[in-house]
VOGU-594456 format. One line per field, with one value per residue (C-alpha): chain; x, y negated, z negated. Coordinates in Angstrom, 3 decimals, decimal comma. Layout:
% VOGU-594456
chain: A_...
px: X_...
py: Y_...
pz: Z_...
***
This chain:
% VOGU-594456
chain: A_A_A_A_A_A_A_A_A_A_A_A_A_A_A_A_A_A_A_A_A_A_A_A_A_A_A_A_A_A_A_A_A_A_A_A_A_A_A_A_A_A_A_A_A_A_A_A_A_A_A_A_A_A_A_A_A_A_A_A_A_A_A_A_A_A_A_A_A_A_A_A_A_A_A_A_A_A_A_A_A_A_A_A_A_A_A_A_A_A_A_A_A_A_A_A_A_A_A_A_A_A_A_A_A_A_A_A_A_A_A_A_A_A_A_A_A_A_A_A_A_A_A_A_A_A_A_A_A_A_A_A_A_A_A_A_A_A_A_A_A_A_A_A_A_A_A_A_A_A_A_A_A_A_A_A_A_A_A_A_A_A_A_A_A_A_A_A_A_A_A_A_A_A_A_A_A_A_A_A_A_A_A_A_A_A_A_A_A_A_A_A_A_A_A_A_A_A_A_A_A_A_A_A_A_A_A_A_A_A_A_A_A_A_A_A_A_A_A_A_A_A_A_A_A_A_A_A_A_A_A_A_A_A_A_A_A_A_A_A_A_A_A_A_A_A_A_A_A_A_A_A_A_A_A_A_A_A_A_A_A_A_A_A_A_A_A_A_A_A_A_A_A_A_A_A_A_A_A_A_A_A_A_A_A_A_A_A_A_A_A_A_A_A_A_A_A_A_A_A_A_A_A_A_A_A_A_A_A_A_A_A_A_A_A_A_A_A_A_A_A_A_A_A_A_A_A_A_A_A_A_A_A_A_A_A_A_A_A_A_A_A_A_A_A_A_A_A_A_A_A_A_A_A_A_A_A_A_A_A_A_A_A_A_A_A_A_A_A_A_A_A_A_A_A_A_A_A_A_A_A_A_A_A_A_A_A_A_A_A_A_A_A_A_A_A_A_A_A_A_A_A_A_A_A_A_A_A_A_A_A_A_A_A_A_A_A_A_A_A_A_A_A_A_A_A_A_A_A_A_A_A_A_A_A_A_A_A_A_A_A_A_A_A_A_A_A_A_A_A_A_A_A_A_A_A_A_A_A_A_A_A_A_A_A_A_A_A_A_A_A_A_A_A_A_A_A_A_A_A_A_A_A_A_A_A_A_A_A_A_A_A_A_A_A_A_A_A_A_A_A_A_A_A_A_A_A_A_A_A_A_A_A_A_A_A_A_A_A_A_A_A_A_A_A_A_A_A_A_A_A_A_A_A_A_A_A_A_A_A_A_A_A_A_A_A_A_A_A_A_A_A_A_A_A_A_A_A_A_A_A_A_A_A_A_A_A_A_A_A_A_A_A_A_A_A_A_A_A_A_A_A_A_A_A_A_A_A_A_A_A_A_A_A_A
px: -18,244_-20,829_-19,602_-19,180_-20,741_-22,327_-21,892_-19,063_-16,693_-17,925_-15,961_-13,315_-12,808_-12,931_-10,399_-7,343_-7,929_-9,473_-6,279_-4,795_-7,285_-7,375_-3,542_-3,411_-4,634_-6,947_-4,450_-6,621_-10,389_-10,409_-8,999_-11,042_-14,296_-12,693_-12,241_-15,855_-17,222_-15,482_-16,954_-19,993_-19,426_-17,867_-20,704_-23,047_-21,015_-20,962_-24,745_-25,209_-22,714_-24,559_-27,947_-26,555_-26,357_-22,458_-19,952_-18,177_-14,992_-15,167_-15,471_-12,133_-10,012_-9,184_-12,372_-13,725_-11,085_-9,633_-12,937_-13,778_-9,827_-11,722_-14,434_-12,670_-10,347_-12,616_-14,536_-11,402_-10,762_-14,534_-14,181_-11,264_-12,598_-15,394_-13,151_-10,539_-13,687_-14,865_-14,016_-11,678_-10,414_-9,375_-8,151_-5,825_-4,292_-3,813_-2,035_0,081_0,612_2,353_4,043_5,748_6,795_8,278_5,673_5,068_1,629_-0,361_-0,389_-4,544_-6,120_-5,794_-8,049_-9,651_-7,580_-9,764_-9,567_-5,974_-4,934_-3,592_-5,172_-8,800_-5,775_-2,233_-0,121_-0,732_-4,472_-3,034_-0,796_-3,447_-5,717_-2,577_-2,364_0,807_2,181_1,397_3,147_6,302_5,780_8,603_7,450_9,310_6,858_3,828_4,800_5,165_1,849_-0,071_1,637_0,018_-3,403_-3,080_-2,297_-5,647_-7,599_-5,676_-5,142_-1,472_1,591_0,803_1,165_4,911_5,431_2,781_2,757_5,530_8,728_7,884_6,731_10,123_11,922_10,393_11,451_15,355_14,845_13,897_16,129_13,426_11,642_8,756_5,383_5,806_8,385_7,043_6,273_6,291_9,874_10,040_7,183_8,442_12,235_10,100_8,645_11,935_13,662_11,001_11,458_15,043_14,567_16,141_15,111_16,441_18,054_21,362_21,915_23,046_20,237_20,862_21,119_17,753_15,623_14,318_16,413_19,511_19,106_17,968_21,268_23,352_22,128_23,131_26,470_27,273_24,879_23,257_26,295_26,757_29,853_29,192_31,731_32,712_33,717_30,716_28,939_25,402_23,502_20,604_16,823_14,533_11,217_8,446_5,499_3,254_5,390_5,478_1,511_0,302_2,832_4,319_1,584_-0,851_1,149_1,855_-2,114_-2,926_-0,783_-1,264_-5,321_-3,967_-2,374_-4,812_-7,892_-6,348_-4,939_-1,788_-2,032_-4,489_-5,993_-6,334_-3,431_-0,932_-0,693_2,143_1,624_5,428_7,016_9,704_10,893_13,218_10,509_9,323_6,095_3,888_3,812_-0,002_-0,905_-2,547_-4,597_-2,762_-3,010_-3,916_-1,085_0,310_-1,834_-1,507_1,824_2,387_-0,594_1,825_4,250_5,331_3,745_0,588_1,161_3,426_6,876_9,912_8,829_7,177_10,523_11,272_7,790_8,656_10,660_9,512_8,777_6,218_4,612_1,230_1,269_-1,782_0,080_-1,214_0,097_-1,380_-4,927_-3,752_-3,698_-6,498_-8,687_-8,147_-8,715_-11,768_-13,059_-11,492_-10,245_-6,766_-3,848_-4,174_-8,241_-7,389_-4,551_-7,408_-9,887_-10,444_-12,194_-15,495_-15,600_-15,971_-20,146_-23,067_-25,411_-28,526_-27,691_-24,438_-20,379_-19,303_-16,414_-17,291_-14,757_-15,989_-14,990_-14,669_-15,019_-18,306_-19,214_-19,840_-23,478_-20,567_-21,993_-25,906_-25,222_-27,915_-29,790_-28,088_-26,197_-23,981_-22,364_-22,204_-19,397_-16,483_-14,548_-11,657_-8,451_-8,293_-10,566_-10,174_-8,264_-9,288_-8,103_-11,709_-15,394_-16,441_-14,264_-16,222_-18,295_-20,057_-17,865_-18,920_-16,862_-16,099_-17,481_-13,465_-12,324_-14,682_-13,133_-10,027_-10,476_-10,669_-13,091_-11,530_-8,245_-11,287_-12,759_-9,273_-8,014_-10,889_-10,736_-7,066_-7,534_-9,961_-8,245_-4,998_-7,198_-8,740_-6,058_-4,452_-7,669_-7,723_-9,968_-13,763_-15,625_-13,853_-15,454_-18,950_-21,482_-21,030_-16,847_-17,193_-19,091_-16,849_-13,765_-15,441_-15,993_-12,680_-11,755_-13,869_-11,671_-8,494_-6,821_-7,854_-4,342_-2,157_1,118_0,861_3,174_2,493_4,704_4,115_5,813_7,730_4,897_2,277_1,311_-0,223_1,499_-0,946_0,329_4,040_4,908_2,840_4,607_8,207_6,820_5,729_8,907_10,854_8,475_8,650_12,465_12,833_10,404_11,336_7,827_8,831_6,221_5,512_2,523_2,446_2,007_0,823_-2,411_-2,548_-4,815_-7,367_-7,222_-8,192_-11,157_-12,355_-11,993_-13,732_-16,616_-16,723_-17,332_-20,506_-23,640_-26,643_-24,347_-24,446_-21,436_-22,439_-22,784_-19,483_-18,081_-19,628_-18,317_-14,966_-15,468_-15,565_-17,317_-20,583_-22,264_-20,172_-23,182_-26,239_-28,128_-25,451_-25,847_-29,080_-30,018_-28,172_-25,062_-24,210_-24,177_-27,708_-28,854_-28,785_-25,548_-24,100_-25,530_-24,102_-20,667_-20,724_-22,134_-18,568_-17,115_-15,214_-12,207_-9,495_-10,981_-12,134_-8,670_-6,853_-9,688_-7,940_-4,286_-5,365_-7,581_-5,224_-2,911_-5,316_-6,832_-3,340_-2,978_-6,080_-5,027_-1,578_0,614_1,709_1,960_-0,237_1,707_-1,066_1,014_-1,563_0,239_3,299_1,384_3,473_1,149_0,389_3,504_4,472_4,126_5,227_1,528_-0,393_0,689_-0,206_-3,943_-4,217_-3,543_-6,509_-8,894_-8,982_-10,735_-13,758_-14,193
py: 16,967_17,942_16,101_12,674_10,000_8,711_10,047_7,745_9,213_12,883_11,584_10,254_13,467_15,748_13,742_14,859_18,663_17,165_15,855_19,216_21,599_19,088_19,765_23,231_26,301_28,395_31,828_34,451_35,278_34,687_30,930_30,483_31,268_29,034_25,998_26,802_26,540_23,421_22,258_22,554_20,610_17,586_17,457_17,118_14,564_12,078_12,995_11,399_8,602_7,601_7,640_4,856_3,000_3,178_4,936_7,524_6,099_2,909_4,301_6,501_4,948_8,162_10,400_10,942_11,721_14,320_15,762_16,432_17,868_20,017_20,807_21,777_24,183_25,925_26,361_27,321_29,977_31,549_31,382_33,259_35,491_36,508_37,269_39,459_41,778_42,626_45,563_43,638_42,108_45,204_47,276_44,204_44,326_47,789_47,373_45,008_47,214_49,737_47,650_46,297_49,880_50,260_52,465_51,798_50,561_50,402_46,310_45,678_42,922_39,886_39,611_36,051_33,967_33,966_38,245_37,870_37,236_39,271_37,645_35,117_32,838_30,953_30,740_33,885_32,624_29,372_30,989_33,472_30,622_29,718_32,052_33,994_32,386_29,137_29,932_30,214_26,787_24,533_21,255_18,815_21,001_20,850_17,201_17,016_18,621_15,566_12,811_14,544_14,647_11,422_9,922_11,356_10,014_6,818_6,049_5,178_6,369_4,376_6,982_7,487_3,946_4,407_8,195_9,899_7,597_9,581_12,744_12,835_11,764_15,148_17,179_15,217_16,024_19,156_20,452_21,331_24,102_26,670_25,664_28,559_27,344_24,110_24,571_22,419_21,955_20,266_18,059_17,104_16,554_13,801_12,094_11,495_10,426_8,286_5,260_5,550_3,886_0,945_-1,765_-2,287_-5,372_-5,707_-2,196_-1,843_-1,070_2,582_3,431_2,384_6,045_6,448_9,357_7,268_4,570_6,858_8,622_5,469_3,907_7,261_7,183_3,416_3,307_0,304_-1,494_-1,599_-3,244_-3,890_-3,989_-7,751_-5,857_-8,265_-6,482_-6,584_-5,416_-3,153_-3,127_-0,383_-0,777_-2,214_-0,542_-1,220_0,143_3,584_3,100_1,829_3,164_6,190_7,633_7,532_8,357_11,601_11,924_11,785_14,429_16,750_16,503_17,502_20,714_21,602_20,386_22,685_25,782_25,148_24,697_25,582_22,404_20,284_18,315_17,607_13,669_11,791_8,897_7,946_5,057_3,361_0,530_-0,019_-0,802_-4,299_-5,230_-5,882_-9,547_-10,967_-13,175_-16,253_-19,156_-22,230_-24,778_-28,330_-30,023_-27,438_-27,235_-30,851_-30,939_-27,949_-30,036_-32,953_-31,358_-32,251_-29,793_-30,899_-34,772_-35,322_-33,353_-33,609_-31,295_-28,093_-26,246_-28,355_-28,659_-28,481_-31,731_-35,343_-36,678_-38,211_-35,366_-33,604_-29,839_-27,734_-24,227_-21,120_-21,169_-24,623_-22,679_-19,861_-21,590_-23,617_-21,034_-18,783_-22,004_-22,622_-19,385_-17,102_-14,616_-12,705_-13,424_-10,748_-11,061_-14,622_-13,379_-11,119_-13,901_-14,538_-17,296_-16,256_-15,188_-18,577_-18,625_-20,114_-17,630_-19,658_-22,584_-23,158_-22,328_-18,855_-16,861_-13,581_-11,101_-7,996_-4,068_-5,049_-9,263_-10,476_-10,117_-12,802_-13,925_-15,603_-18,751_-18,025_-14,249_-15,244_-11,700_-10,677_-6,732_-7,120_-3,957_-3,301_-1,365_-3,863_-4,261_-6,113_-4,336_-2,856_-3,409_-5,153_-3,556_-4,402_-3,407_-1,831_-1,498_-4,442_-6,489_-6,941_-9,748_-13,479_-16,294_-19,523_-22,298_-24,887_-28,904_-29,857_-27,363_-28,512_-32,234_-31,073_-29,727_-26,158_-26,154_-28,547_-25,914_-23,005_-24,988_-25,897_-22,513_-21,623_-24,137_-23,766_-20,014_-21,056_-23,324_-21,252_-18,941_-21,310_-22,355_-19,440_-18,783_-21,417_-23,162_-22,502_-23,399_-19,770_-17,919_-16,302_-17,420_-13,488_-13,850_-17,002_-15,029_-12,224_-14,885_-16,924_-13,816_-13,247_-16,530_-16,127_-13,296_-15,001_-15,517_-18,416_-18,456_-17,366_-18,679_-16,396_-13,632_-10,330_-7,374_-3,649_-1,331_2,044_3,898_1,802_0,401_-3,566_-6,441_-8,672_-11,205_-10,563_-13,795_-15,920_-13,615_-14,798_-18,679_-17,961_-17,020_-19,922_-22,302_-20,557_-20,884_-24,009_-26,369_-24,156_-23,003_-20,487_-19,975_-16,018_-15,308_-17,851_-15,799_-16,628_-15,078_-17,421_-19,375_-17,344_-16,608_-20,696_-19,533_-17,036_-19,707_-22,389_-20,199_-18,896_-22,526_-22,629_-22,318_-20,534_-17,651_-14,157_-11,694_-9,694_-12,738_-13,742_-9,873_-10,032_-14,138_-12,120_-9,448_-6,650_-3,932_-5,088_-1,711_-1,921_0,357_1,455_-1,405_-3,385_-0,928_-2,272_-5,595_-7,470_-6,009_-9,395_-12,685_-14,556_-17,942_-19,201_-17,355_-19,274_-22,508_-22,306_-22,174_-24,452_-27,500_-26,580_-29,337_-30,257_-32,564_-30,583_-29,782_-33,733_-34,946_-32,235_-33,666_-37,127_-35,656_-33,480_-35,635_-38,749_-37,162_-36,466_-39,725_-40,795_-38,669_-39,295_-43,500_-42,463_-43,090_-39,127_-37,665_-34,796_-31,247_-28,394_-25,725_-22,614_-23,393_-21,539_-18,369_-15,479_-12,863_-12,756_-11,877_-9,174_-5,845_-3,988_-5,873_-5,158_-1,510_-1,079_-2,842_-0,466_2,573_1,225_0,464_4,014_4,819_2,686_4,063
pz: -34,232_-36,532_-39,463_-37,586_-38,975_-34,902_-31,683_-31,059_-34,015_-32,492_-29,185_-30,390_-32,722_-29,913_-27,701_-29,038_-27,648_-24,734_-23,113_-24,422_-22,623_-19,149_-18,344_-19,328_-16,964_-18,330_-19,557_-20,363_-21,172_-24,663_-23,550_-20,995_-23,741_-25,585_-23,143_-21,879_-25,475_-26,040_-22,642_-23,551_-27,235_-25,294_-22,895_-25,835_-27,427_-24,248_-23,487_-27,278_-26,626_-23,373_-24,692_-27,385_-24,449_-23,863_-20,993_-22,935_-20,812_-22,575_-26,450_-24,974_-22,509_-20,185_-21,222_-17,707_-16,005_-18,441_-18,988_-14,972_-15,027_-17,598_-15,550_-12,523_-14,109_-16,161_-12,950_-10,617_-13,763_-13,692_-9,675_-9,859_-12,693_-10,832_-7,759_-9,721_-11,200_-7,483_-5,838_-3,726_-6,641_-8,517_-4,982_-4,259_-7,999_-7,833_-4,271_-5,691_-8,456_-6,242_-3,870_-7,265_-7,633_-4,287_-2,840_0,824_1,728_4,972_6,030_5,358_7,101_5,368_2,133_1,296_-1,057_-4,183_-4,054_-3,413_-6,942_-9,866_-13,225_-12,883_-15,245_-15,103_-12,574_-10,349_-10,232_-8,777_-6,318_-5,370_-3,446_-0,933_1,811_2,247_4,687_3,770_0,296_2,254_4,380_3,796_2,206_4,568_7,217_5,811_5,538_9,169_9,673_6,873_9,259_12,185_10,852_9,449_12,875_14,752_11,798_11,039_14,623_13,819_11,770_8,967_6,506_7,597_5,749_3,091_1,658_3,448_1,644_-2,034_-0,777_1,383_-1,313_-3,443_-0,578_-0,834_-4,403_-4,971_-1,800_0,577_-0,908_-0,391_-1,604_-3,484_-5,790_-6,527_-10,461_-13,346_-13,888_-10,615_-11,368_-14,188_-12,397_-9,989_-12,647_-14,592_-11,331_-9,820_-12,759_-11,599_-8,371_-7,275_-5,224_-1,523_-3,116_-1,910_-0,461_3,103_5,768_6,555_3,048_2,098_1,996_-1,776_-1,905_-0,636_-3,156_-6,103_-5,088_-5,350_-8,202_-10,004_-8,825_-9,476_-12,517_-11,120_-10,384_-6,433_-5,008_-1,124_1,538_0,773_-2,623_-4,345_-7,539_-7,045_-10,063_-8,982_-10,077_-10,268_-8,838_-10,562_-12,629_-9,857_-7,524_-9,441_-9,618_-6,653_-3,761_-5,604_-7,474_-5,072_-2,192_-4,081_-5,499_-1,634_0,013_-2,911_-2,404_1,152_0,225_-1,799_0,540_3,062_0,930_0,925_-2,989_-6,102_-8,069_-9,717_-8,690_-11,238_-12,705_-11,190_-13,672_-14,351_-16,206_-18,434_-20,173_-17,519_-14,908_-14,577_-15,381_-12,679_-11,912_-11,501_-8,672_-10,557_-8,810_-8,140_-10,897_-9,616_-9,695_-7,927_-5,252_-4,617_-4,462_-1,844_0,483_0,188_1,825_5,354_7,346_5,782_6,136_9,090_9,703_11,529_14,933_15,255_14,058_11,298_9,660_6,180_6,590_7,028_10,152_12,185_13,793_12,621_13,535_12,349_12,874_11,741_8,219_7,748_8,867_7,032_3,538_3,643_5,053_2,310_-0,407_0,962_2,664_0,296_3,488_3,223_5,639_7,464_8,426_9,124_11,090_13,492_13,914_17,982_19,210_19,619_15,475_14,860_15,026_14,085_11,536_10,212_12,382_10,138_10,924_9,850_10,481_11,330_10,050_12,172_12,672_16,105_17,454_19,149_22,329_24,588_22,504_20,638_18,673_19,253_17,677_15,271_15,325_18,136_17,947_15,587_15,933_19,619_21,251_22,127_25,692_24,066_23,365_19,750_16,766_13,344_10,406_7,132_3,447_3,034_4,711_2,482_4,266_7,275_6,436_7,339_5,160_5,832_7,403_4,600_6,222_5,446_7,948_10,517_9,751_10,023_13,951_13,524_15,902_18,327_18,028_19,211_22,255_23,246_23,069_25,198_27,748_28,536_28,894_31,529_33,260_33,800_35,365_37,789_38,805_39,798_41,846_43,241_42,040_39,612_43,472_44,300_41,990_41,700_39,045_37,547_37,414_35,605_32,836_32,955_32,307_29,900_27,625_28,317_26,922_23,892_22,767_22,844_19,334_17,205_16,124_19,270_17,653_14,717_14,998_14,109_13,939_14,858_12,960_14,685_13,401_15,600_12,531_12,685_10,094_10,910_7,825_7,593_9,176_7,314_3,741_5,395_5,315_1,710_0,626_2,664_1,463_-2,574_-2,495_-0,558_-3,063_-5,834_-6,515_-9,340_-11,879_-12,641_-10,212_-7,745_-3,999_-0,698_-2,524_-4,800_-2,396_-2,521_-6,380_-6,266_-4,049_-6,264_-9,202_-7,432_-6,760_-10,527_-11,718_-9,178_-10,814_-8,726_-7,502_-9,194_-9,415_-6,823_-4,298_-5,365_-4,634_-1,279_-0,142_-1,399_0,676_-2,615_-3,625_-4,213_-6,364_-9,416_-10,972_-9,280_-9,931_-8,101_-4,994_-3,902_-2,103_1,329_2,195_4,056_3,142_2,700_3,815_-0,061_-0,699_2,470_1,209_-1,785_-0,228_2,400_-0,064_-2,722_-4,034_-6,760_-7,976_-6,987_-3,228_-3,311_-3,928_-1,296_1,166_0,424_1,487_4,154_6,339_5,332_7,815_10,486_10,745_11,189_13,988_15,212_15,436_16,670_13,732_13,978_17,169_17,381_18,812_19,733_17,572_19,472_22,315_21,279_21,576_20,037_20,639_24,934_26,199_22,845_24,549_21,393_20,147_23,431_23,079_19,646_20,783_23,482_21,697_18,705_21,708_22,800_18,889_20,535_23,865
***
């Protein structure tokens, strides 16, 4: 490091033993004064590299996190060191020193894990922080015991589709064994097999388990002949698969066991890959002509009936995949926030039209909830889910929405929810001035989109956007929509572009409309969490060719329906969601995290 010519060459010379050192334990003293001198070089190298300025993760790719996986077991080894040259330390190594001689020993009560171990290094170290009988804990049980603790603090068994399919498929693997005898050759055994994968492609639905198809696509070698004797060539998962599901689903229980004691860190890296695995595909925005065409389409412009609205026909049916795609092109929300929305989210904030995407929806200050409390407790049934606390967020209404009846489709939503329950009253003259409040906040928190479908998993677990994926894919196939990239995303990757091209509006404004992150750095932790009155204007006043020309097609049809020449057919009247106890169950069961 010394002879570098700048701080940057120092780095870069010192990386090479740096990924050595971060994935190997700590053997003996005379390694561990070795990894603690070289500690100590490296953190004078990036102190030198960041006072140039730079992030010593950007002059090496991978710096950081190899040199805290540094850190923490040069720390676990002085922990440990310390422990082992205690008096409990050396009685419980000479204990086990004569119970490996077969000398019988009085049972002592139980010693803390760190004095437990034979060496401060290596492997006994590691085992020497699990508890005894934890060591012996089957891993398909300790499993069982993550899924449980997961479901108090989840409030569902989502984890049983999310993190349990790869751990289970280690414990298929590696034949159910004891903590204990979990080492590196297994490790190494899942990351070899994991690559090897296949798809659910073509394989029959009880043979679908990871293990099951990892299994099969061994045996056939890829080549699967179903029971119409058809070959059906097999396809492993892709590389974002292996990242994003497998690798994380395995970085999360292992933080688990070792959070808990029922392993030693740090956890190993469950990166695994090969030329085999598709690359991940990238959503992309919708190009223009693109986006044109798909708003040409009949459900857009006037279809066939309210089954049939992807052919031609002379009926104009605003369902919830027609809100669903132009609320994400022009409010930039996902499918399954849009999917949440009730009525009464649809509110005014600085006198102008916002949805309200919130942890739980408004109460019944509904569309004057200008500084009213945003974040008090909620009667309604369940609460919102959302990808992640930046989520929850004010996103203005877009004018063309507002054109194109969404709020008509709320009032009428409303009032019909009213009405039904007049009438089976009796009549409004029946009721007190106090119930009609009560059932007019009531009404308020009906669904803006009652005929969207949503499905609840086994597990309790919401899909609040599945049905508007299965469209996607009808509609994909159907109009044979096949460029790489193009998703039922892609909508609001057009968003995101449409507000890049807007001068006036910073990053972090754009990260917040977005509902992202907004501290990137520290500097980009500080200022309004929610959307400002500038921010919103901004928005609200977007315009451009492309979202002049879709105004064109879009209210084209509505004026049409408005004069008669389609017949109009209230799709929210086909409400999915009322009479789904599976979905009233699952809501239920979430309400009881607010009460």
């Amino acid at each position: 490091m010394k002879a570098a010519d700048d701080p940057e060459a120092a780095l870069k010379a010192l990386w090479p033993r740096l990924q050595v050192l971060a994935l190997e334990p700590a053997r003996d003293e005379a390694d561990y004064v070795e990894r603690s001198a070289f500690q100590a070089m490296a953190f004078e190298a990036q102190y030198r590299v960041r006072t140039l300025g730079l992030k010593p993760n950007a002059v090496v790719p991978g710096w950081d996190e190899h040199f805290v996986a540094l850190v923490r077991e040069n720390s676990r080894a002085a922990n440990a060191r310390a422990a082992a040259n205690s008096v409990e330390g050396r009685l419980e190594r000479r204990r086990q020193e004569l119970s490996a001689q077969g000398a019988e020993l009085a049972l002592l009560p139980r010693a803390p894990a760190a004095a437990s171990s034979t060496s401060a290094f290596g492997s006994l170290a590691a085992n020497s922080l699990v508890a005894n009988g934890d060591k012996r804990s089957r891993l398909s049980a300790v499993l069982a015991r993550f899924l449980d603790l997961r479901e108090g603090e989840d409030g569902d068994r989502s984890a049983a589709n999310d993190i349990a399919p790869i751990v289970q498929f280690a414990v298929d693997l590696w034949q159910d064994p004891c903590l204990q005898d979990v080492g590196p050759d297994q490790i190494v055994q899942l990351k070899q097999a994991m690559p090897e994968i296949p798809t659910t492609e073509g394989l029959p639905a009880d043979k679908r388990s990871l293990f099951q198809r990892w299994s099969i696509a061994k045996e056939c070698n890829y080549v699967f002949v179903n029971s119409d004797g058809k070959k059906i060539k097999l396809t492993r998962v892709s590389e974002s698969t292996l990242r994003k599901r497998y690798r994380t689903g395995l970085n999360t229980f292992w933080k688990f066991l070792i959070n808990n004691g029922y392993a030693s860190g740090p956890a190993p890296d469950f990166s695994s890959s090969s030329k085999k695995n598709p690359p991940a595909v990238e959503r992309d925005a919708f190009q223009e002509d693109e986006l044109l065409a798909f708003l040409s389409r009949p459900l857009f412009t006037g279809c066939e009936s309210i089954s049939r609205t992807w052919k031609v026909g002379r009926f104009f049916c605003q369902t919830f995949f027609y809100w669903a795609v132009l609320i994400q092109l022009l409010c930039g929300m996902r499918p399954g926030e849009i999917s949440q929305l009730r009525c009464v989210d649809v509110a005014l904030l600085y006198d102008k039209w916002h949805f309200r995407f919130a942890k739980r929806s408004l109460l019944a200050e509904g569309d004057e909830d200008d500084d009213g409390p945003h974040d008090a407790a909620d009667t309604a049934p369940g609460g919102n889910d959302a990808k992640t606390k930046n989520a929850f967020r004010w996103i203005p209404v877009h004018p063309l929405l507002i054109e194109l009846g969404l709020l008509h489709q709320r009032d009428a939503v409303v009032d019909d929810y009213l009405a039904r329950k007049f009438y089976e009253v009796g009549g409004k003259d029946k009721l007190t001035a106090p119930e009609i409040v009560k059932l007019t906040d009531e009404a308020r928190q009906q669904w803006l989109f009652p005929d969207w479908k949503v499905y609840v998993l086994p597990t309790g677990e919401i899909r609040w956007s599945q049905a508007a994926s299965k469209v996607w894919q009808y509609v994909k196939s159907k109009f044979k929509m096949t460029r790489q990239g193009l998703a039922l995303y892609s909508a609001r990757h057009t968003f995101k572009g449409f507000i890049d091209d807007v001068k006036g509006l910073s990053d972090r404004s754009r990260r917040i409309v977005m509902g992202h992150a907004p501290a990137v750095d520290t500097p980009g932790g500080y200022g309004p969490k929610s959307i400002t009155e500038e921010q919103a204007d901004v928005i609200l006043q977007l315009s451009n060719r492309t979202i002049d020309r879709m105004s064109i097609i879009l209210l084209d049809a509505k004026r049409k329906a408005d004069s008669g020449k389609l017949k109009r057919v209230e799709a929210w009247r086909n409400d999915e969601r009322t009479g789904d106890v599976k979905l009233q169950d699952a809501l239920e069961e979430r309400a009881k995290q607010y009460r």
